[in-house]
Residue, then its C-alpha position, 0 to 999 in steps of 0.5 A: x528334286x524330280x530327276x532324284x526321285x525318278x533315279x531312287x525310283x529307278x535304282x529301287x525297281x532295278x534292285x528288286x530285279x537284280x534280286x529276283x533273278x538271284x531268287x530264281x536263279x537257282x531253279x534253273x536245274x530243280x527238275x534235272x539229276x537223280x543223285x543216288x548217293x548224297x541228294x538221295x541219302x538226304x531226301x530218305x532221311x527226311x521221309x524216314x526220319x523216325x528210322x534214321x540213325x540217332x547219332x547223325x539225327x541229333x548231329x544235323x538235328x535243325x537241318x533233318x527238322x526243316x527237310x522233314x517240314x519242307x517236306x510237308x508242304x505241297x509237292x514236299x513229297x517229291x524230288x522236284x518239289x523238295x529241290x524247288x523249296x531248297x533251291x529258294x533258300x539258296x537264291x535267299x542267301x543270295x538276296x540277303x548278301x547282295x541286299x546288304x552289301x548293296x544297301x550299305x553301299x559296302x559294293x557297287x550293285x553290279x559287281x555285287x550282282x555278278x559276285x552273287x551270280x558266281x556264287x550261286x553257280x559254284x554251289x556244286x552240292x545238291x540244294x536238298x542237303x540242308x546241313x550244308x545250305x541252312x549253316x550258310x545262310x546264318x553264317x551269312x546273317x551272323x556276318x551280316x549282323x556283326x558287322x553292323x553290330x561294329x558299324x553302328x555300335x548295336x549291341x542287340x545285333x551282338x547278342x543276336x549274332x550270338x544266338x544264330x551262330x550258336x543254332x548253327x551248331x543245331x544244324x551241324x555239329x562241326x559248325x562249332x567253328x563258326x565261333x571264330x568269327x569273335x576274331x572280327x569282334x576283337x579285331x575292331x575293338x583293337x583296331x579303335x583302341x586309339x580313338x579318344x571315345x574308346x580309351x577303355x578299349x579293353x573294356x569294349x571288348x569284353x562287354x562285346x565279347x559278352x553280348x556274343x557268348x550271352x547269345x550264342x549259349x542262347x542259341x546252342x542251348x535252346x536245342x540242345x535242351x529240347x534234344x535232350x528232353x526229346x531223346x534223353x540226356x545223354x544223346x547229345x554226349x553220345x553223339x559227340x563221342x560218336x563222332x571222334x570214334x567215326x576218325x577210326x575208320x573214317x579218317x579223312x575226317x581227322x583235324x589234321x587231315x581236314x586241315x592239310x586237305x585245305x592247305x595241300x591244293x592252296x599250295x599245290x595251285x598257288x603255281x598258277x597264282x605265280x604264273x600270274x605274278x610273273x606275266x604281271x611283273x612283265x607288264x610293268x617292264x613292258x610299260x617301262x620300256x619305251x616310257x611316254x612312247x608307243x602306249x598305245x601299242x604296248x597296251x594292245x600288246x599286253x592285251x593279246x598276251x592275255x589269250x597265250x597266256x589263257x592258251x597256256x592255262x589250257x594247254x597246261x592242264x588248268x581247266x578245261x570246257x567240260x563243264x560237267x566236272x569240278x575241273x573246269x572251274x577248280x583251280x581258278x576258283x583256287x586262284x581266286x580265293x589266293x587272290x582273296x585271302x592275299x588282298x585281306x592281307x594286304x588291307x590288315x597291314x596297310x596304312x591305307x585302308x579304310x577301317x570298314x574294309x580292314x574289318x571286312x578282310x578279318x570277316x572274309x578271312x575267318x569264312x574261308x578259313x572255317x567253312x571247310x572244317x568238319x568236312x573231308x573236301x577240301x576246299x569244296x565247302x568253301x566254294x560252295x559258300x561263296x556268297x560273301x567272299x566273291x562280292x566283296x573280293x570283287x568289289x575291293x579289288x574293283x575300288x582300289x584297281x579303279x580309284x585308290x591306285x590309280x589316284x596314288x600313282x601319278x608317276x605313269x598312267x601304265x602302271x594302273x593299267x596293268x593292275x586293272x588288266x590283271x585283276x579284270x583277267x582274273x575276275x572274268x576267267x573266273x566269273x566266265x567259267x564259274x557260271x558256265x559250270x553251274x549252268x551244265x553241272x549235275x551232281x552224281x548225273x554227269x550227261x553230255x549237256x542239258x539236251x541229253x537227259x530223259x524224263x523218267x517214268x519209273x515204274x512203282x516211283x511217284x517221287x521222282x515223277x517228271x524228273x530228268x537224268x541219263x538215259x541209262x539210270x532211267x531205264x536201270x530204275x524203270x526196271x527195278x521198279x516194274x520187278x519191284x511192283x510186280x512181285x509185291x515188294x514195294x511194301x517191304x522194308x530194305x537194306x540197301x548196299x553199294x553206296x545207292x541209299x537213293x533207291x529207298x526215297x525213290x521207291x518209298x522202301x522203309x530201310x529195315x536198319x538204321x541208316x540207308x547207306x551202310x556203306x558210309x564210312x562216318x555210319x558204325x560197322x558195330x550197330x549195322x552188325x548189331x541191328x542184321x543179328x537182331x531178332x527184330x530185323x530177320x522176323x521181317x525179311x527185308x529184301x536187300x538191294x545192291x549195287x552191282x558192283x558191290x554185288x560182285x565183289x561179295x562173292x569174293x572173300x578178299x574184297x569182304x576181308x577188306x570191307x567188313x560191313x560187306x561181309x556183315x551183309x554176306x553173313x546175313x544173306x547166308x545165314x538167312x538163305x536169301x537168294x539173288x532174284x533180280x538181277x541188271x546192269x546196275x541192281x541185284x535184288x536178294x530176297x529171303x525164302 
């Protein structure tokens, strides 16, 4: 009774460690990287809230609200402050996942904890863009719940559920998607149709079904109407309209073209999934030669075929150890979710999977399916959501290469040797260049390594105090920031051109437009034309700041034929006689006369 009490003590206090670091974990990087795209644009939207587009306020409404009060908090006013309070909500989409996964005895806490661990490395995108990492964590929680809602027959975790995923539309519009996840719901009822406590199957299904859509109109409504009373009730429609009309122009964001982006790299890479199949299949003839003999040998063999095979990888252009870009984990990543998608499908149609892993299978098969649609990345979403799928594959794959197969598979012990070996390769390779990625890996700040980066003192800048990034960026700012100041600018409002929406937050430049990176192709050419003719906008003479390379290419008629949203701001600098007064490697300053 006593050695049991000092194990459950024992696996409590190594728990609340696991958890810790996962909690931490993820502000290993807080003080490093100025973004002067996507963090940037984040972080100004934020701070200039009230100015921002209305359209993309109300489409990631719930997301602008909780950067806007993190932003309130102490040191909320500044880039490291902000990226510690994001970074602490990620490290909680870890916790919560491991916790659960682990209490529930669904995963082996250590592959749970190295499953979390690779998870939280491959999150490539800035902690501050919330729209992405406040969706996760209820997709997370809906998931969560749902399942135990199915396990243990809770119907308050049904209408629960509901409710967190129709918020989820709150935080991002496309997250509409999250809806799929009913899928799981209907899967379990069919999958009990059998059992005599569950003759009315179909009945099941609708009253589940019910306490889901009860919920999630809950949940989608509740903002929707304050939206509606706070901006009127047509901003909502407006905003829905605005977001098909952006396919025009950005069309990247097309279903069809969100959806073949998806597909297009699963298809492309699936080569290296049966350069695997093949290496695997000739394990099986290795160990079938010679069979009862020299096994020893073969396995030794088999092992060192690992390394050609890792040298081939390599020399064939799979990865490389520049840990400063996607590519060195891209394609394993890749193969690793192939491996997922392929071992849920397996567990669907096979006889002898248990019933909670069949229903898991649906789950993680419905995550990675939806996550990356409403985006134009790709896969890249679904990889920076990882937090369930790595764990559980891991874990599945673990109970079935070191329990189930081997159990089953009495004719030779070789045979499970090539299984575990394989899908120990594959998990390693994975896990090894995953977490060495997010150790080095800065977003739009690439460096050499951590070493190489300064801390920035930029002149006319109290948000980015202590900070670091590249030498160059430092210097570039510090400049702009000692003309800024210098010529009493820093009051003005600005139009900021040449995809560097950052430099407002930077400087705490109001934009005098409504939006800080015009550039965008999802923000509208029409109002950007409209807002630089308004009377409004020329009566305060803002100062424009551009990138230099979009500063070179607005002399040129080709390159404004081609970018009309260039030309609109060429037209404007013209007709209002603004002249170019500063001028550097990276930022041309325009001010009027």
């Amino acid at each position: 009774m006593i050695q049991q009490a000092i194990e459950t003590k024992r696996e409590k206090i190594t728990n609340a460690i696991l958890m810790l670091i996962l909690l931490v974990y993820p502000l290993r990087k807080v003080g490093i990287g100025l973004d002067m795209m996507d963090a940037g644009y984040a972080l100004g939207n934020y701070r200039f809230f009230d100015t921002m587009n209305e359209n993309w306020k109300i489409a990631t409404y719930l997301a602008n609200v909780l950067g806007v009060l993190l932003s309130k908090l102490p040191c909320g006013d500044t880039w490291i402050g902000m990226n510690v309070y994001t970074s602490l909500l990620i490290g909680i989409i870890a916790v919560v996942a491991y916790y659960s996964l682990v209490r529930e005895k669904i995963v082996n806490k250590w592959i749970a904890f190295l499953g979390e661990l690779v998870a939280l490395s491959l999150c490539w995108a800035p902690s501050v863009i919330l729209y992405h990492y406040l969706g996760y964590i209820l997709m997370t929680a809906a998931v969560i719940l749902l399942y135990k809602a199915l396990a243990e027959e809770r119907k308050t975790y049904l209408i629960i559920s509901g409710v967190i995923l129709g918020a989820a539309v709150a935080v991002r519009m496309p997250n509409i998607t999250y809806m799929a996840l009913i899928i799981p719901v209907w899967y379990d009822a069919w999958l009990n149709r059998n059992e005599e406590q569950n003759k009315k199957w179909f009945t099941s299904l609708l009253q589940q079904t019910g306490y889901c859509v009860a919920g999630y109109a809950v949940g989608l409504l509740i903002p929707i109407g304050y939206i509606s009373i706070r901006y009127g009730i047509e901003a909502y429609p407006n905003m829905i309209a605005s977001l098909f009309d952006m396919t025009d122009t950005a069309t990247d964001y097309k279903p069809t073209s969100m959806i073949t982006a998806m597909f297009e790299d699963y298809i492309a890479y699936s080569v290296w999934l049966g350069v695997f199949v093949v290496y695997f299949l000739a394990g099986l003839v290795l160990m079938r030669i010679l069979k009862g003999r020299l096994e020893r040998v073969k396995k030794v063999l088999y092992i060192v075929g690992y390394f050609v095979l890792l040298r081939l990888c390599y020399g064939r252009g799979m990865f490389d150890f520049n840990y400063t870009a996607y590519f060195s984990m891209y394609k394993w990543v890749t193969v690793f979710l192939l491996v997922a998608i392929l071992l849920c499908i397996w567990l669907i149609i096979s006889k002898k999977a248990e019933k909670e892993q069949k229903l898991w299978a649906v789950f993680l098969l419905v995550m990675i399916f939806v996550t990356p649609l409403g985006s134009n990345n790709g896969l890249y979403p679904i990889i920076n959501n990882m937090f369930l799928v790595v764990p559980l594959t891991m874990g599945m794959l673990w109970y079935y290469v070191s329990k189930k197969w081997n159990v089953h598979n009495t004719d030779s012990a070789m045979t499970p040797f090539v299984v575990k070996s394989m899908a120990i390769f594959i998990c390693l390779c994975v896990s090894v260049q995953s977490i060495l990625f997010g150790m080095v890996f800065v977003f739009h700040d690439p460096s050499e390594g951590l070493f190489d980066y300064t801390k920035s003192n930029i002149t006319g800048s109290q948000s980015t105090k202590g900070v670091r990034t590249t030498v160059d960026k430092a210097s570039e700012l510090d400049m702009l920031g000692g003309y800024l100041q210098e010529n009493d600018l820093l009051q003005k409002e600005v139009i900021l051109y040449g995809d560097i929406p950052a430099i407002a937050y930077i400087f705490d430049l109001k934009p005098a437009v409504y939006t800080t990176w015009a550039d965008l192709d999802s923000n509208s050419l029409e109002q950007l034309e409209t807002e630089l003719a308004s009377r409004e906008v020329r009566e305060k003479e803002p100062i424009v700041i551009m990138s230099a390379e979009a500063a070179t290419r607005i002399v040129e008629q080709s390159e404004r034929e081609a970018d009309r949203k260039l030309a609109a701001i060429y037209h404007y600098l013209t007709e209002m006689e603004y002249d170019n007064t500063y001028t550097s490697a990276q930022f041309y300053v325009y001010e009027a006369p």
